[in-house]
C-alpha positions in Angstrom: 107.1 94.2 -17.8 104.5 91.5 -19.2 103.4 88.7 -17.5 101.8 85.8 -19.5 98.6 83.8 -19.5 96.1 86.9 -19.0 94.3 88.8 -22.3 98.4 90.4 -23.4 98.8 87.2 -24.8 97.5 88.4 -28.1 99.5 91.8 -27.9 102.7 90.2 -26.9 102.4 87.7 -29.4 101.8 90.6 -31.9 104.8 92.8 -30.7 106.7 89.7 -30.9 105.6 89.2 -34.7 106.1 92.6 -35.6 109.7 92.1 -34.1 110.7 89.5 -36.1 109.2 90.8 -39.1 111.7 93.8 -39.0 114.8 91.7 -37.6 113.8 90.2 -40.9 113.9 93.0 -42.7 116.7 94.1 -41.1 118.8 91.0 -41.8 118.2 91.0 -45.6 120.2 94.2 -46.3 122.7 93.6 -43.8 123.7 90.3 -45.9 123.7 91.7 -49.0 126.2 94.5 -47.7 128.2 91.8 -46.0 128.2 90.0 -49.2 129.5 92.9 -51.5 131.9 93.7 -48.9 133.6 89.8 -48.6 133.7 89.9 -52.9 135.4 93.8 -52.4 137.7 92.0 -49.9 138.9 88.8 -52.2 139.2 91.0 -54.7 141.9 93.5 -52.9 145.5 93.1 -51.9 146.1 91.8 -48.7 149.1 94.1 -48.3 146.7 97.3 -48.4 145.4 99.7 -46.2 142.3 99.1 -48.1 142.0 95.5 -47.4 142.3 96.1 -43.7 139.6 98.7 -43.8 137.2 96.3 -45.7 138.0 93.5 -43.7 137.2 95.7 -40.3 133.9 96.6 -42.0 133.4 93.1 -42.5 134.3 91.8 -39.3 131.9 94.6 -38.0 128.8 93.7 -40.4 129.5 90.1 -39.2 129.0 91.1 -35.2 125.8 92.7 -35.9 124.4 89.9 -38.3 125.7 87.3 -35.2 123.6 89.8 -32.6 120.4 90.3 -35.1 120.1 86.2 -34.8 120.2 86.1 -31.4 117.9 88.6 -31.2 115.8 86.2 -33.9 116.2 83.3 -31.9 115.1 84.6 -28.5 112.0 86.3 -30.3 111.2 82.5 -31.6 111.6 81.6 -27.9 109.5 84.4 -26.6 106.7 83.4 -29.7 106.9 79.7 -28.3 106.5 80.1 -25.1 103.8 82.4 -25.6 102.0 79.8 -27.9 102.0 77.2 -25.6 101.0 79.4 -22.9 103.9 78.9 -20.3 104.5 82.3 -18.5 107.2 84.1 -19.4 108.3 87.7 -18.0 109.7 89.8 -19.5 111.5 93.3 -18.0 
């Protein structure tokens, strides 16, 4: 747990960089993937097995894009909060 407003403000601001840095870095591949995996989708018969496997993937690589951003935002929350100095705790 971390409580805010004593000398973790630095840390915790760090950790929270550090986390958004690889959410980041995260996020980049995970579009492209999602991206090549929507053109293999237009690009195949509806009526296939195929098409329903690609579209599962992409549904799939969609959820986890959808959760990464939340993550994102709440991390930008957590960075604000921290900023300003309001105390924020965190389990």
């Amino acid at each position: 747990m971390f409580l805010l407003g004593g000398p973790v403000n630095g840390d915790l601001s760090n950790y929270i960089r550090s986390m958004r840095l690889m959410l980041h870095d995260l996020a980049q591949p995970l579009s492209v993937m999602a991206g090549t995996v929507d053109l293999l989708m237009i690009e195949s018969d509806p009526a296939s097995r195929q098409f329903d496997d690609i579209k599962h993937i992409s549904d799939q690589l969609q959820l986890i894009i959808d959760k990464m951003n939340e993550i994102r935002s709440l991390a930008r929350e957590m960075n604000s909060s921290v900023e300003t100095g309001k105390v924020v705790k965190a389990v």
